[in-house]
C-alpha positions, 0 to 999 in steps of 0.5 A: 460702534465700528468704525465703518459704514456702508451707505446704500443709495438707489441710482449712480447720481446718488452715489456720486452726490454722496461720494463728494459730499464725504470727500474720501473719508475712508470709514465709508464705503458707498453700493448701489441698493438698485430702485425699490425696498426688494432689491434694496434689501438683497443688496444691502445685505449682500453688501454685508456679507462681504466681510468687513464688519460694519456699525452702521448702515445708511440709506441716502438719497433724494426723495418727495417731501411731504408737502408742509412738512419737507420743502423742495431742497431741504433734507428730511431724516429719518425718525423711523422708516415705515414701508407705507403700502406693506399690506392688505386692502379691506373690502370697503377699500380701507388699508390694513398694515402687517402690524394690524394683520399680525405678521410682523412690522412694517416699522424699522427703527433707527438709530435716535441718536445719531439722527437727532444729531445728523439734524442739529449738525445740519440746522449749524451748517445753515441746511433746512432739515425736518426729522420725522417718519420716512416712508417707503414705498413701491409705487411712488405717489402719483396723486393727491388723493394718494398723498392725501392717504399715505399721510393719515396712515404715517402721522407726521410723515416727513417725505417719501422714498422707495429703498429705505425699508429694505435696507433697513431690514437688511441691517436689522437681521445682522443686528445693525443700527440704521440711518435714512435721509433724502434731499428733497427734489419734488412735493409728494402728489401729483406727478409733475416732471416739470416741477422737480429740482433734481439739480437742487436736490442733489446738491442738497444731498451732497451737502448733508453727506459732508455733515457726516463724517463729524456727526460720526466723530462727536 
C-alpha cells in the first residue's frame, strides 16, 4: 500500500477532532467530503485527482448508533458500507435495493484487514468499538419505525452516517481500498437533540484517529 492517506470527514468539527487525534503525521491528509453521499463522492474524488498517489481512503466521523449494537461514545468500524434508502419503493410500501433492481450495488467493500485491525488496536487501548455494517443514508433517521426498518434491511447494521457510501464509490473507481468509523453521538430513532453527546463523541473520534497511525505501520 502507498503511504499516504486521504480522510474525508463531513463537517470542519470532524475535521479538527481527526487532525488532533493524528498529531501531525504527515502521511495523512485530511478534506472536508460536505453533508451527504453526492456531495461526498464529488469531492473525494476531486480530492484525488489532485495528484499525489493515495493507498487508501478513510471516511471518518460522528455518527448514530444503532441501538444494542453501538452505544453512545463508542466507535463503530465498518465491516461494509451500504447506501440503505438507494432504491425503489414497492407499491405495497416494501423497499427494493439497487442490488435486487439489478443496476448495480449499493454494498462498498472495505478493506477486511485494516478494519479488523483498527477494532483489535482500539479494544488495547481500552475504546469500546463494534465492527459491523455501516449504513448511509441521505435523510438521517428521525423515527423508530425508521430505525426499526433500516435495521432489517442491513442485518447487524452497527450505526449510521450520511458520507460513507460516496466516498467509498469514489475510491473504488480509482481502484482504491477504504475504510469507515464514526464516534457514536446519539442512538439511531427518534430525533431527540436533547439526548445527543456531541462533546463525547468527538472526543471518541479524536481518540480512534490517534490509534491510526500504528494500525497503518503493524
Amino acid at each position: 500500500m502507498k503511504n499516504r492517506v486521504l480522510v474525508m470527514t463531513a463537517v470542519e468539527a470532524e475535521l479538527e477532532a481527526v487532525r488532533r487525534g493524528l498529531n501531525g503525521d504527515a502521511r495523512f491528509d485530511l478534506a472536508l467530503a460536505g453533508v451527504g453521499p453526492a456531495m461526498a463522492a464529488a469531492r473525494t474524488a476531486a480530492a484525488l485527482m489532485r495528484g499525489r498517489e493515495y493507498g487508501l481512503v478513510i471516511s471518518a466521523g460522528i455518527g448514530g448508533g444503532f441501538i444494542g449494537r453501538a452505544d453512545v461514545g463508542s466507535v463503530a468500524v465498518a465491516s461494509e458500507i451500504v447506501a440503505a434508502d438507494l432504491g425503489a419503493e414497492t407499491p405495497g410500501g416494501g423497499f427494493l435495493s439497487l442490488d435486487e433492481l439489478g443496476f448495480g450495488s449499493a454494498r462498498a467493500a472495505v478493506d477486511t484487514e485494516l478494519s479488523i485491525r483498527l477494532v483489535r488496536a482500539l479494544e488495547e487501548a481500552g475504546v469500546t468499538v463494534c465492527r459491523g455494517p455501516i449504513i448511509t443514508v441521505s435523510t438521517v433517521t428521525g423515527s423508530a419505525d425508521t430505525a426499526l426498518q433500516r435495521a432489517l434491511r442491513v442485518s447487524e447494521a452497527a450505526a449510521e452516517g450520511m458520507e460513507g457510501y460516496g466516498v467509498a464509490v469514489a475510491a473504488r473507481e480509482l481502484g482504491l481500498p477504504v475504510l469507515e468509523f464514526r464516534a457514536i453521538s446519539n442512538a439511531v430513532g427518534p430525533r431527540d437533540r436533547s439526548a445527543w453527546r456531541i462533546r463525547e463523541a468527538m472526543e471518541a473520534l479524536e481518540k480512534a484517529s490517534s490509534i491510526l497511525p500504528e494500525v497503518l505501520t503493524t
